[in-house]
N, C-alpha and C positions, 0 to 999 in steps of 0.2 A: 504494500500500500504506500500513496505514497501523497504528498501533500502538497495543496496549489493553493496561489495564493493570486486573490484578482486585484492588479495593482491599483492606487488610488482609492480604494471601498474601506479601508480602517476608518474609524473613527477615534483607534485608540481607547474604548470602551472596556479591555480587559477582561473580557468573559471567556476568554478560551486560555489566559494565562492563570486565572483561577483555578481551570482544570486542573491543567498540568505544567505549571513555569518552565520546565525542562523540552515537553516537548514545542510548548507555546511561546518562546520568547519574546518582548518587547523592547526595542529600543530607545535611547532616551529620552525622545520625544511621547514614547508608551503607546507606539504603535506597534502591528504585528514585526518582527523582527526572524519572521519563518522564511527560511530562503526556499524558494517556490521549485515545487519539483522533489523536496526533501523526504527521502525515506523515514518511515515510521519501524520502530527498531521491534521486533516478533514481540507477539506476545502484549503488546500497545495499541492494537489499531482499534480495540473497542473503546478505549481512552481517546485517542484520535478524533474517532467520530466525534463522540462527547462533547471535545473540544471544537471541534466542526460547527458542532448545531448551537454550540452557545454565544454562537455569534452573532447580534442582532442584522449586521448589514450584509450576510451573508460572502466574506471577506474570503472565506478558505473554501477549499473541497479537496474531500480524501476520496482518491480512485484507488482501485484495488488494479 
């Protein structure tokens, strides 16, 4: 699985680093800091999701 991110759509709202800070990062401005395209390491992609749907502006998506 592996994780996208649609440029410009953060708001910096922080609901997917809630999830998980590790796999969610933000940068200093406290926007997503997920470099697009990033594998989700086994064993995490139900965490992933999680992280996925907690985002109000639909900012991310995990493909399998």
């Amino acid at each position: 699985m592996r994780l996208h991110v649609h440029p410009g759509r953060c708001e910096g709202h922080g609901s997917c680093f809630f999830v998980d800070p590790e796999l969610f990062p933000l940068d200093e401005q406290g926007q997503t800091a997920v470099v697009d395209g990033a594998e989700v390491p086994a064993g995490q992609e139900e965490l992933a999701r999680e992280g996925v749907q907690a985002c109000p502006v639909l900012t991310l998506e995990a493909r399998d």
